[in-house]
N, C-alpha and C positions, 0 to 999 in steps of 0.2 A: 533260482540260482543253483541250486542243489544240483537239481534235475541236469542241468547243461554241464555241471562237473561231472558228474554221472556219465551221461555220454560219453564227454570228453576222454575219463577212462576205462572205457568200452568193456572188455571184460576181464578188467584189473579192478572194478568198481567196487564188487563184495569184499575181495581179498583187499583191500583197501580202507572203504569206509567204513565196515562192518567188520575190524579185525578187532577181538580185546586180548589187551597184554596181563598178562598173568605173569609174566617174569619181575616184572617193579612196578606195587602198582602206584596208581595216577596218584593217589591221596599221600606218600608218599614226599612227591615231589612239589617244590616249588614252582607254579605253573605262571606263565604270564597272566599279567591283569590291570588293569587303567592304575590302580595303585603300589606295582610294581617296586617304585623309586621309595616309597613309605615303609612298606611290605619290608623289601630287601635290604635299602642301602641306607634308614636313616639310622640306624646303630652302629654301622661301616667306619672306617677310619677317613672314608669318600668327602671332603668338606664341602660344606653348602655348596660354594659355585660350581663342583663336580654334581653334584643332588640337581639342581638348575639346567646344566648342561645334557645331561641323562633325560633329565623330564621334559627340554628343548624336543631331543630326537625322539623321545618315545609318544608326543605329542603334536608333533607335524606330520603334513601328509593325511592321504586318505583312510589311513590304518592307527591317526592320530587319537588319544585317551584311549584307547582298546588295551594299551599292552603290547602289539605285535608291534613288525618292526619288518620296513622294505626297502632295501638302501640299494639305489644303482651304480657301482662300480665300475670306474673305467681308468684302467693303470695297464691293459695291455700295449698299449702304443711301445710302454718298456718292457717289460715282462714278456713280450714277442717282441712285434715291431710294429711299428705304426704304419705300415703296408700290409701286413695280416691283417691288423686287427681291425684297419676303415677304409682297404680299398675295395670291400663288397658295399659302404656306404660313404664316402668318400667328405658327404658334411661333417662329422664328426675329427677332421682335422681340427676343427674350429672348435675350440674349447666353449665355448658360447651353446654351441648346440648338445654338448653334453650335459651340461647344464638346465638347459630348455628340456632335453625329456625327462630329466628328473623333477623337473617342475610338472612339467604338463601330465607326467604320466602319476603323479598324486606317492614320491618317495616321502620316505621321513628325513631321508637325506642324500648327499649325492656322495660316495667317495671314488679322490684319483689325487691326481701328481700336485705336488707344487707349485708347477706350473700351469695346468690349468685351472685351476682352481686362486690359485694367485691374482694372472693374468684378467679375471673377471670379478674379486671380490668386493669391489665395489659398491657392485650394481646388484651380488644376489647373495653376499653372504646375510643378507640380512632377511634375506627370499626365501630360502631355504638352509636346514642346516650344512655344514660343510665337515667331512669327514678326510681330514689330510693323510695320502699312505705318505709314509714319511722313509720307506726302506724300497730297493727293487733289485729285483735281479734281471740288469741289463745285457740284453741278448746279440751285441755286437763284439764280443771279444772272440777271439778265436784261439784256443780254441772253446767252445759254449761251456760259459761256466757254470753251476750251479749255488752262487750266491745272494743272498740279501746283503746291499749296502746302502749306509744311510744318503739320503737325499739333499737332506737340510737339517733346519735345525726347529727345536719344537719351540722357540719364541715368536720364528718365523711363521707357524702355523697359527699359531694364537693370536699375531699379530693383522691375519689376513681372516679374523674374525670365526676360526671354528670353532665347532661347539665340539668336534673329536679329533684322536687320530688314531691310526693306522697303521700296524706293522705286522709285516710277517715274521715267523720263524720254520726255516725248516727242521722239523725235530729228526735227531737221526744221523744226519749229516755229520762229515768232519769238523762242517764249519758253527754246528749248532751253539756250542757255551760260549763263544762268542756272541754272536747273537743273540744270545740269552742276556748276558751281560749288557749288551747295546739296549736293547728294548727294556730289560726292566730301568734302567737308570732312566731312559725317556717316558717311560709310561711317569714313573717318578714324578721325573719334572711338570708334565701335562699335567697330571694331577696336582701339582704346585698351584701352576696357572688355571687351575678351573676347568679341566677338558678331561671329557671321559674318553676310555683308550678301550680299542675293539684290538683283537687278534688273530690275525691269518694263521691256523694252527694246522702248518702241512706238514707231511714226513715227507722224508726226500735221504732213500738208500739203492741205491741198487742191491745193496742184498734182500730186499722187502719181496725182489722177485725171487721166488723158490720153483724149480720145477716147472715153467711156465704160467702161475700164477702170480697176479701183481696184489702183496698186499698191504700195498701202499694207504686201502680206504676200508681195511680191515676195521672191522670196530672196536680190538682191544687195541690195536694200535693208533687209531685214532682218536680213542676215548684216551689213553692215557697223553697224547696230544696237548688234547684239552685239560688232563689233571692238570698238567706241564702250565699252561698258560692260567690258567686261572691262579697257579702259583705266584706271576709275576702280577698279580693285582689287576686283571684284564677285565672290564667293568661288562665286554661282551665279545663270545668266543665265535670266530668263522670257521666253519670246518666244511667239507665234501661231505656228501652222503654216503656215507659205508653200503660196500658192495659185495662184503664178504667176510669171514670170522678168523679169527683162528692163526695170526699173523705170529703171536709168539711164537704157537705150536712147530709153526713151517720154518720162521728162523732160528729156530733154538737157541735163542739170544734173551737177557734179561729173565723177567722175572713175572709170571702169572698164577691163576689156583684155577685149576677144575670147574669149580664151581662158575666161572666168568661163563662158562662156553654151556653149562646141564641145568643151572638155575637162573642165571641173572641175563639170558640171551637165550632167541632161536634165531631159524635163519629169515625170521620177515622184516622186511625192512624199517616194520616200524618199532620191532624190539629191538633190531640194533640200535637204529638211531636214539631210541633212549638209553640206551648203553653211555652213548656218547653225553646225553646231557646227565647222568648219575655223575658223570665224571665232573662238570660243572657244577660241583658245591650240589647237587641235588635239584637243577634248575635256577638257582639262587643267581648265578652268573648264564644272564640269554644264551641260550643255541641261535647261531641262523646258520644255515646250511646255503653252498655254491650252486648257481644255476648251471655254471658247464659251457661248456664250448655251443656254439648254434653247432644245429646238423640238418637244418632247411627244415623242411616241412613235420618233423617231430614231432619241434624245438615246443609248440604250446601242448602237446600233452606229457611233454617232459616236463615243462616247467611245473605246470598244475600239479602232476604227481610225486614232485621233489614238494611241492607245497602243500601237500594233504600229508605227505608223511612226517615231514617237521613237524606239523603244527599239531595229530594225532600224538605224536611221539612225546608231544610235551614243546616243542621249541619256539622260541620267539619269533622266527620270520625266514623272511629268505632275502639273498643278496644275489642278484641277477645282473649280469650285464650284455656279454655280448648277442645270448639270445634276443634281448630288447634294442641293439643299437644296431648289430649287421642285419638291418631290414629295413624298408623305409619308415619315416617320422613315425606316423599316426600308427603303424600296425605295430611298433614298437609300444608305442602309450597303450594300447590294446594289450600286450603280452605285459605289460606291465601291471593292466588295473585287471586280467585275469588270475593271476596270482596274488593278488592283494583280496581278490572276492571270496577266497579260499578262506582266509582269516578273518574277513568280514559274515562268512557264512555260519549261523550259530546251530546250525545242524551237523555240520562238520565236528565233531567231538573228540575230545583227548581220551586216547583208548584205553 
């Protein structure tokens, strides 16, 4: 299995598998592990049925009792449009079939809308677990707006049998303490009813762009994201793979120390991205890191190498979607259980 990940990233492989971090080391950090939920959350303020629900998702699937963690996401249909996002695959109108490759392709869970996920919970919340986003930034207003609005309500997700939910924040934004205020009283409630709450933790400013760099996936801006979210009691943090340092430096806005950028960071992707999970309670609250938009023939040695850097870095998993769905059925289950082999591979080591 090594060997084929090997290949797969040709000659990014050394600078890859063979990177050690000296910035934070590994011993350090709280790292994933089948006891995880024991480990972390059973002195938490988290009650048993949240303890239950965590160890649901951290236990199904093909990456199930490991620790990791592989969740297939589909909430673009809102979030763009449901003509972007499955007229290159056209079955995935059908909420049934998004569903199906999160089964077939061995997730620990599936997250998307209320609606599809509603509309089939019958027959699979009890198949797999069910991860409700419960906020979207719908992309038919004009002129395009950049917000998170709630969707429903979190009785309504509990009710259609999840074991999580789901929400973004864009951090950054006008519209952020709002948002902030939304998601944490929901996270709240979830946690009431027994469900553990994941968070989309994006920055979203146009000033992020300086000079023609975007440092939107900056790692101090992204890691403090994360501080941000793991504030509101987020039991597991989603974030983009950092693409670059130094966001405060370029907007000279807030607040940083030297030391983020000469001691605790360089520029490999896999000491940023533990930047990102330092920010995470020290690992204590999962990383999983975005798979990204498809971009055709790449899209599997991107995926694989967004999944050796997570999981190197320290992180829980990865949450992949439309490289796995804008493609046909079966080569999707393939992109799906090749990034799962990443985390099943115990040569693969945290740097």
């Amino acid at each position: 299995m090594a060997q084929n990940i090997a290949e797969l990233l040709g000659d990014k492989a050394e600078y890859l598998l063979n990177h050690s971090c000296t910035t934070i080391e590994k011993n350090t950090l709280h790292l994933p592990s089948p006891t995880h939920v024991d480990d972390v959350w059973i002195n938490s303020n988290r009650s048993p049925q949240v303890l239950r629900s965590l160890q649901q998702l951290l236990g199904s699937g093909r990456l199930g009792g490991t620790g990791y963690c592989s969740i297939f996401p589909v909430d673009q249909g809102i979030e763009h449009s449901g003509g972007s996002a499955f007229a290159p695959n056209p079955i995935y109108f059908d909420p049934e079939n998004i569903i199906r490759l999160a089964v077939e392709g061995g997730c620990n869970g599936v997250a998307s809308t209320y609606g599809v996920l509603g509309i089939m919970s019958r027959k699979y919340a009890h198949k797999i677990p069910f991860v409700v986003k419960i906020n979207h930034n719908e992309f038919l207003s004009m002129p395009n707006r950049f917000d998170q609005t709630m969707f429903g309500t979190i009785k309504s997700a509990w009710n259609m049998g999840a074991v999580a939910v789901g929400a973004t924040i864009y951090w950054g934004s006008a519209e952020s303490a709002r948002q902030l205020k939304e998601v944490a009283e929901a996270f709240e409630y979830a946690h009431e009813l027994g469900m553990a709450t994941i968070l989309w933790c994006y920055t979203r400013n146009n000033s992020f762009k300086v000079e023609g760099v975007d440092y939107h996936t900056a790692a101090d801006l992204t890691g403090q994201a994360n501080h941000l979210g793991v504030t509101l009691q987020a039991d597991i943090i989603k974030q983009k793979l950092p693409t670059n340092n130094g966001g405060y430096n370029a907007t000279k806005h807030g607040k940083t120390h030297k030391l983020v950028y000469d001691k605790l960071t360089t520029d490999h992707p896999i000491d940023l991205t533990r930047y990102q999970i330092l920010n995470c309670y020290n690992g204590r609250v999962g990383l999983i890191n975005s798979g990204g938009e498809s971009k055709g023939e790449s899209d599997l040695v991107e995926a694989v190498t967004t999944a050796v850097v997570n999981k190197r870095a320290g992180g829980m998993g990865l949450i992949l979607g439309r490289k796995a769905f804008q493609r046909p059925f079966e080569d999707g289950v393939k992109m799906l259980n090749a990034i799962q082999d990443v985390y099943l591979d115990n040569s693969i080591t945290i740097a």
